[in-house]
C-alpha positions as CSV (number, residue, x, y, z in Angstrom):
1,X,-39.0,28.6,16.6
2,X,-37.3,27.6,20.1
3,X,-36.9,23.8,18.6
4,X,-35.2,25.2,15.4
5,X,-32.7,27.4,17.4
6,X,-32.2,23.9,19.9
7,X,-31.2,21.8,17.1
8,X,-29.1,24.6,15.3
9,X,-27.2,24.7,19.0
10,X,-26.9,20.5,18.9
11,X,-25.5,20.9,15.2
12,X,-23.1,23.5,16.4
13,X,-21.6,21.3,19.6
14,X,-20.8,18.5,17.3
15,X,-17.2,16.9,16.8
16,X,-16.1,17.9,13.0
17,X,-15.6,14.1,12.3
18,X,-19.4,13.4,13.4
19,X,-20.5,16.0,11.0
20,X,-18.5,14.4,8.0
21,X,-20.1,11.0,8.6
22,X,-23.0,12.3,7.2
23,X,-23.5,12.5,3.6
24,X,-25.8,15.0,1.3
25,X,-28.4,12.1,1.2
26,X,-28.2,11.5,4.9
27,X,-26.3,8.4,4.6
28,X,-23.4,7.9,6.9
29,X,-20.2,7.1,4.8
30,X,-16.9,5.4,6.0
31,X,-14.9,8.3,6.9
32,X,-13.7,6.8,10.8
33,X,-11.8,8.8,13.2
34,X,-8.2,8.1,13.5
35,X,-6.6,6.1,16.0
36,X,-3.4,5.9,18.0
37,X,-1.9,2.3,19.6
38,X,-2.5,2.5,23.3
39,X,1.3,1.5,24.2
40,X,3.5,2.7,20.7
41,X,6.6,0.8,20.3
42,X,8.3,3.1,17.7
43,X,8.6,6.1,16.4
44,X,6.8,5.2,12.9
45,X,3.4,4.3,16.0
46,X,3.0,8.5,16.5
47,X,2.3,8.7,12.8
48,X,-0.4,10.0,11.1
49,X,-2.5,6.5,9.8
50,X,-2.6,6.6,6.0
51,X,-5.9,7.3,5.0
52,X,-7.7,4.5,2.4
53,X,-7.8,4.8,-1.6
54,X,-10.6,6.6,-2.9
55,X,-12.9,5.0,-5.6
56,X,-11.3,5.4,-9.0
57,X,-14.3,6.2,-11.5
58,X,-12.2,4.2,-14.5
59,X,-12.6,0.7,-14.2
60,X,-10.2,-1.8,-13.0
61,X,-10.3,-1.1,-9.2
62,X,-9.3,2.4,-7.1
63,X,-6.5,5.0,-7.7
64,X,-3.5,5.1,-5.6
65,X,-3.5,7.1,-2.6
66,X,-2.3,10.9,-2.9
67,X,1.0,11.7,-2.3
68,X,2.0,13.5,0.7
69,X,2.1,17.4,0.9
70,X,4.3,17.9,3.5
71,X,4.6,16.8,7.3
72,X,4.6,18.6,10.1
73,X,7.0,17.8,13.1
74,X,4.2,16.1,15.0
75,X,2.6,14.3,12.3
76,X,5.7,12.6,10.6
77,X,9.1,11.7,11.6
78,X,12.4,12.8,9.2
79,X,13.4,9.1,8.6
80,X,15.0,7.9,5.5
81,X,11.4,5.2,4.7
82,X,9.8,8.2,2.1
83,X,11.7,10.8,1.2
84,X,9.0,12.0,-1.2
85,X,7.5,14.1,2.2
86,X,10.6,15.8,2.0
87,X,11.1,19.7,0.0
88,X,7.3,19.6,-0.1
89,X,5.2,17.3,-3.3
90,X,7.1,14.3,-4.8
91,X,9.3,14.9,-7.6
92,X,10.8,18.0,-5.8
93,X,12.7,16.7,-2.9
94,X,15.5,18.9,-2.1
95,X,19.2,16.9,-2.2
96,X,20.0,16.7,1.5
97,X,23.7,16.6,1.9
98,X,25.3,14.8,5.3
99,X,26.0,17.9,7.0
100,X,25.2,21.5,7.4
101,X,27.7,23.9,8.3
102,X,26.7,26.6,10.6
103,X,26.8,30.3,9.9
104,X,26.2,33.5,11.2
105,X,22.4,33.5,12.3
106,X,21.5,29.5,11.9
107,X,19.4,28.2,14.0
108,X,17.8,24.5,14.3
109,X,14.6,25.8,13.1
110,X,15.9,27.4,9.9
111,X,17.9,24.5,9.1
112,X,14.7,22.3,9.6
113,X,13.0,24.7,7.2
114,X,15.2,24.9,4.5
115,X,16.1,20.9,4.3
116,X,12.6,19.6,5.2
117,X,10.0,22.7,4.3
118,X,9.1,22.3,8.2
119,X,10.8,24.2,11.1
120,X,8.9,22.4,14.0
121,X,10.8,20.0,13.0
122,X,14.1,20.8,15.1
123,X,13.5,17.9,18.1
124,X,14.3,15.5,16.0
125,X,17.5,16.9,14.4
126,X,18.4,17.9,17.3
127,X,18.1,14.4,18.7
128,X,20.1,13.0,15.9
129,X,23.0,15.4,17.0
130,X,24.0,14.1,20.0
131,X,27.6,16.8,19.6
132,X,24.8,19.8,20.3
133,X,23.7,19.6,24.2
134,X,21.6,22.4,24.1
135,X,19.9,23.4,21.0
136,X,20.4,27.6,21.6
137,X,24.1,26.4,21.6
138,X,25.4,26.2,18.3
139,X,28.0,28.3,16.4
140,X,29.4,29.6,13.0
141,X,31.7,26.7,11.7
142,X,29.7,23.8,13.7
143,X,28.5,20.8,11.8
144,X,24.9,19.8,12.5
145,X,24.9,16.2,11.2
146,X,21.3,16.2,8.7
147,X,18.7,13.2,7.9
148,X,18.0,12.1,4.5
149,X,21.3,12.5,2.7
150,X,21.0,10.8,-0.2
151,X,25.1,10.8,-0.7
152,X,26.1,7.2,0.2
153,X,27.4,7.0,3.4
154,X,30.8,6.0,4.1
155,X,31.0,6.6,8.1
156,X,34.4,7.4,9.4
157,X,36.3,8.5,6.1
158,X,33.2,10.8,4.9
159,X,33.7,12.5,8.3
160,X,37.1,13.3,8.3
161,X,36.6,14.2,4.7
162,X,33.6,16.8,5.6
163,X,35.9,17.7,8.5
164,X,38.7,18.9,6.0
165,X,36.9,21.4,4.4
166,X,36.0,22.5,7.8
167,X,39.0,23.4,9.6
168,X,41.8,25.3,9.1
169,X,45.1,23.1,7.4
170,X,47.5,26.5,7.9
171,X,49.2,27.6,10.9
172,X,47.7,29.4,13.9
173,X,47.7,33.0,14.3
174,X,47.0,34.6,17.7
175,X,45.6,38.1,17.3
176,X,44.0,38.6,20.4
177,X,44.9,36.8,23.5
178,X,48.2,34.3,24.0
179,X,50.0,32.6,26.5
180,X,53.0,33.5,28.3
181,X,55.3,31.5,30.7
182,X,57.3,33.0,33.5
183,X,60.2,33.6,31.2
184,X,58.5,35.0,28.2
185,X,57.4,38.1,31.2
186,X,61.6,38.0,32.1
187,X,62.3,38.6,28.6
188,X,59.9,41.6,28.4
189,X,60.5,45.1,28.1
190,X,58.0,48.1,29.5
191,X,56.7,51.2,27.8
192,X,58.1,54.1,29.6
193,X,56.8,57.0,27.6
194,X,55.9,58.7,24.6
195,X,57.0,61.9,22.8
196,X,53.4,61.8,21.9
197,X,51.2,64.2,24.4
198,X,48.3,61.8,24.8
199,X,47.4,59.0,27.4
200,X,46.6,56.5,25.0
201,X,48.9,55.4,22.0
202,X,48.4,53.7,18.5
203,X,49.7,53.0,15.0
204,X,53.0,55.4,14.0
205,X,52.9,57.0,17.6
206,X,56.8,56.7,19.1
207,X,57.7,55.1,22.3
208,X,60.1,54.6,24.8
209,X,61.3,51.4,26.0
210,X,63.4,50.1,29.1
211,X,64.8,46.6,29.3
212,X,64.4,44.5,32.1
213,X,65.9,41.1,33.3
214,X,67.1,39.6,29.6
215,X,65.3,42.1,27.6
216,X,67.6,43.2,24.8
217,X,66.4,44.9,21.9
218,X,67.7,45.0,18.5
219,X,67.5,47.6,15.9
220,X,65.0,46.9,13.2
221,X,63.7,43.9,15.7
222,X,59.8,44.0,15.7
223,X,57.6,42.5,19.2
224,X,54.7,42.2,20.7
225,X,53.1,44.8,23.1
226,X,51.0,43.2,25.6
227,X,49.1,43.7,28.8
228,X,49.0,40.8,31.4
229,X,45.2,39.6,31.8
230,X,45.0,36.1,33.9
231,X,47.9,34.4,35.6
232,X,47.8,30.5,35.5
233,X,48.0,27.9,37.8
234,X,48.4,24.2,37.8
235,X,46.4,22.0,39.5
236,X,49.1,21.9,42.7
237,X,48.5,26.2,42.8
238,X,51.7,26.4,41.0
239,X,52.6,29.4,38.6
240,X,53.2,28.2,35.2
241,X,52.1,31.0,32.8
242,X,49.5,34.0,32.1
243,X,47.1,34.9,29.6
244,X,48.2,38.2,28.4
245,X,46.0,40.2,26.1
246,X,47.6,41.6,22.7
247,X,47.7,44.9,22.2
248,X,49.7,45.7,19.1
249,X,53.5,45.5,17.6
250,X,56.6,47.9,17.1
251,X,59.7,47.9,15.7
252,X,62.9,49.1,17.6
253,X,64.1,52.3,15.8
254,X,66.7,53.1,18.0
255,X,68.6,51.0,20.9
256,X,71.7,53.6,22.7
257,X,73.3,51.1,25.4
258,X,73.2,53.5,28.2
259,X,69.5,55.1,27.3
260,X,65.8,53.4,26.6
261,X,65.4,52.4,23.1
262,X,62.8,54.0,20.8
263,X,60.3,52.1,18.6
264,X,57.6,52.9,16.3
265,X,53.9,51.1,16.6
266,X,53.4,49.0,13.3
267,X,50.3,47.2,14.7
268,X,47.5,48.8,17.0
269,X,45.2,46.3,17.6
270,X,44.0,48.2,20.7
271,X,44.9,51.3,22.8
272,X,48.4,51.2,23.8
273,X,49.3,52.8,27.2
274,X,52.6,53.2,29.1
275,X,53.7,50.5,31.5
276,X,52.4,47.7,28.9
277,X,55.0,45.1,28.2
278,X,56.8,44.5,24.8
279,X,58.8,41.5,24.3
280,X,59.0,38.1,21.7
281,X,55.9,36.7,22.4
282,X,55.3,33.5,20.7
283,X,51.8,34.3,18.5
284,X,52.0,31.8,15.6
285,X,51.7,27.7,15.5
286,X,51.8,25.3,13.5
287,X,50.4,22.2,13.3
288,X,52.4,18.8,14.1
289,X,52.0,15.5,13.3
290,X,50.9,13.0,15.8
291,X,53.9,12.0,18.0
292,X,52.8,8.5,20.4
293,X,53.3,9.3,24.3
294,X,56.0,7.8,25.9
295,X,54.3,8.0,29.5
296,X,50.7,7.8,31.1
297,X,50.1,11.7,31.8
298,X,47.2,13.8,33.8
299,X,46.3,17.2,34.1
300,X,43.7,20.0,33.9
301,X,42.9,22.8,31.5
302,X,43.9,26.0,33.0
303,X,43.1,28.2,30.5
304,X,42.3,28.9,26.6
305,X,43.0,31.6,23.9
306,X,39.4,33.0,23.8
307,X,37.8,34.7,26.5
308,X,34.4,32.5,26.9
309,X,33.5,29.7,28.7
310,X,32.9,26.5,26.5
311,X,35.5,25.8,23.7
312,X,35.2,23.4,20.5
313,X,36.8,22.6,17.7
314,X,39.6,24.4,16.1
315,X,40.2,26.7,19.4
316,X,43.4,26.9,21.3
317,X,43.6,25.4,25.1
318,X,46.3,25.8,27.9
319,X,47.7,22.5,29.6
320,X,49.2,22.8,33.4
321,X,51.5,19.6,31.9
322,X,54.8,20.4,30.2
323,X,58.2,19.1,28.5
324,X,59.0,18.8,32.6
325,X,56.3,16.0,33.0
326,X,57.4,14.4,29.9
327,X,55.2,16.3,27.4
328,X,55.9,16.4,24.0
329,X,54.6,18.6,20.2
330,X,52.7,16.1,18.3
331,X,51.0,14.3,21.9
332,X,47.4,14.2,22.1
333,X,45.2,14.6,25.5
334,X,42.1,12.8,25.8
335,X,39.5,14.9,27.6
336,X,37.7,13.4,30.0
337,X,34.6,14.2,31.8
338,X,32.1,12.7,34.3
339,X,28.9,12.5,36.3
340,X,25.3,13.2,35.2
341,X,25.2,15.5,32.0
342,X,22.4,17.3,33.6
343,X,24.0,17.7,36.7
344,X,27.3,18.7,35.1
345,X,25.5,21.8,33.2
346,X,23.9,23.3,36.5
347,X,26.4,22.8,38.5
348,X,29.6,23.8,35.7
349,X,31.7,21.8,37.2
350,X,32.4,17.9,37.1
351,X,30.7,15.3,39.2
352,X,32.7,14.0,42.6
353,X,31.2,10.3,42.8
354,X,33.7,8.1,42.1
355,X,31.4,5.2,41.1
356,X,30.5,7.4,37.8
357,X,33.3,6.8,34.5
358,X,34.5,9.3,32.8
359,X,33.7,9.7,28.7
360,X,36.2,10.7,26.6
361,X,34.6,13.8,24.8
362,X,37.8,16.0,23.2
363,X,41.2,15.8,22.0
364,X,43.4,18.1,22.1
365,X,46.9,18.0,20.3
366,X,49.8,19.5,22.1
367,X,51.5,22.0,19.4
368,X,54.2,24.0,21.6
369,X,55.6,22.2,25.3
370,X,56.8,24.6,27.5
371,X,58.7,24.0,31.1
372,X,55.5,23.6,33.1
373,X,52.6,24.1,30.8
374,X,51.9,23.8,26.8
375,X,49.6,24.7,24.1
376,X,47.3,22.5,22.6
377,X,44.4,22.7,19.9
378,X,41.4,20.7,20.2
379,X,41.0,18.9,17.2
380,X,38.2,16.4,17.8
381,X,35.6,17.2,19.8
382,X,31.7,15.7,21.0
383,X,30.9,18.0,23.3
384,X,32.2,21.4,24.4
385,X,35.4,21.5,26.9
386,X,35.9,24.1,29.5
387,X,38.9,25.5,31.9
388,X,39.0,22.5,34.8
389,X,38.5,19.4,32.6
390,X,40.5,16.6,33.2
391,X,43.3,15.7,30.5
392,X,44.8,11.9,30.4
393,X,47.9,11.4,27.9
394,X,47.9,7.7,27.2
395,X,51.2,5.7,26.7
396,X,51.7,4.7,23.1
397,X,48.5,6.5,22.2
């Protein structure tokens, strides 16, 4: 009895692949465990080894090996050598187009699961995405670049055609935030009051308006009411605009000479209080064609349209560089970062060391040049950009 409970132990503790090596008869068959090289040179080295035909009981020699099932992310790598492991079983491989565009919700793992039936996947897409820094980061309206696309490739122009679609060909509107210079503020009216008995004030309410400086309104005249959030400076601590937050529109009703003017709230975006400023605040763009610099050019991002700290593509950027330094609508920046990646993302700031180069990773295209700053849109980008980043215009470029 204790020798039968001894071996029962033994047969217990054994490795799964000793067990199999053992057939019904008791003879061992050639089922040997799988290897991996000792120093792997390649990506294809970490792959599962194929295992051998089984005996075909037709004549004429053994069947073909099964087809894959699926992969896992540690088992296979997403290269384009068999697309068969891909959507599942052969014959049912999913069409893979060249690039995914994010919405609401995506993650890396979901994409991996819907493209390639395996969400542990998501190292190696995210390794193939070199745009993405940190794989948490990506946002409704990216493009996460995907393996296996059997659509021909055709590099640079099947980019900037995939990059059409993406962005937005029609002009700019501002409905949040916008940027003000100094004189934009000396053309601005105040809210002085309300017939309306309440603190705060929205669509149809009426209020009172004073001019100040060369604020002059007109009759029928519609602006913008705003509220002054961040004032900018330029890289020498010089004041060259704010970032004012947009609160709504009205339309002058009335405009006596000797007495405040009266308008109506057409727009209430959010609540509208007295002492807010109202004045012609610039809040559309359009886009320009691409206009060569006529001089070499530096400068810093000192600010952006959207209250966050990394922008990308499509998003609107402030410039402490203006038609004073020689700026122009249509010139293009060249954002330029440097130091240690790593580094960079701790500290949020650019390295010092001046034995490091700096990469070119956004463009930005200047669409209005004020006196001592402008506004540009960033419409190529590698990596995120971020208020402090160094700007180089290029002659001729």
């Amino acid at each position: 009895m204790i020798r039968r409970i001894a071996v029962g132990l033994m047969a217990l503790m054994l490795p799964a692949v000793a067990l199999a090596q053992v057939g019904t008869g008791g003879a061992p068959t050639a089922a040997p465990e799988p290897s991996l090289p000792s120093t792997p040179t390649s990506p294809t080295d970490f792959q599962a080894p194929v295992p051998p035909p089984e005996p075909s009981g037709a004549p004429g020699g053994a069947a073909p090996a099964a087809a894959p099932t699926g992969y896992s992310g540690g088992d296979y790598m997403i290269v384009d050598a068999d697309p068969a492991m891909w959507g599942g079983v052969r014959g049912s491989r999913k069409k893979i187009p060249p690039f995914h565009v994010v919405r609401q919700g995506d993650t890396l793992w979901e994409i991996c699961d819907h493209y390639y039936s395996d969400a542990w996947a998501w190292p190696q897409l995210w390794a193939h995405n070199r745009s993405i820094t940190n794989p948490h980061w990506i946002y409704p309206g990216d493009r996460v670049r995907l393996l296996g696309s059997a659509a021909p490739d055709k590099s640079a122009e099947s980019l900037r055609r995939t990059r059409d679609i993406v962005d937005h060909s029609g002009p700019i509107t501002l409905k949040q935030n916008a940027f003000a210079d100094p004189k934009d503020l000396e053309d601005a009216g105040t809210i002085v009051g309300s017939k309306e008995e309440r603190l705060m004030l929205s669509y149809r309410d009426e209020v009172y308006v004073e001019g100040k400086g060369n604020f002059q309104p007109k009759v029928g005249q519609s602006y913008t009411i705003f509220r002054v959030r961040k004032k900018l400076t330029s890289s020498d601590g010089k004041h060259v605009g704010s970032q004012v937050e947009i609160l709504g529109t009205a339309r002058i009703k009335r405009a006596p000479k000797d007495k405040a003017a009266t308008a109506v709230i057409t727009e209430s975006i959010s609540p509208i209080e007295r002492d807010d400023q109202i004045g012609p605040l610039r809040r559309r763009y359009q886009r320009l064609p691409i206009r060569p610099a006529q001089r070499t050019i530096t400068g810093r991002i000192i600010g952006a349209a959207e209250d966050k700290i990394y922008h990308g593509l499509d998003e609107l950027v402030y410039v402490d560089r203006g038609a004073n330094h020689g700026v122009q609508k249509g010139n293009r920046f060249l954002v330029l970062q440097r130091g240690d990646g790593y580094q960079r993302l701790l500290a949020d700031e650019d390295s010092d060391e001046g034995n490091l180069p700096r990469e070119a990773v956004a463009e930005i295209s200047i669409i209005d040049a004020r006196k001592d700053a402008s506004v540009g849109v960033i419409t190529r980008a590698v990596k995120e950009v971020k208020e402090g980043d160094y700007l180089k215009m290029r002659r001729g470029y």
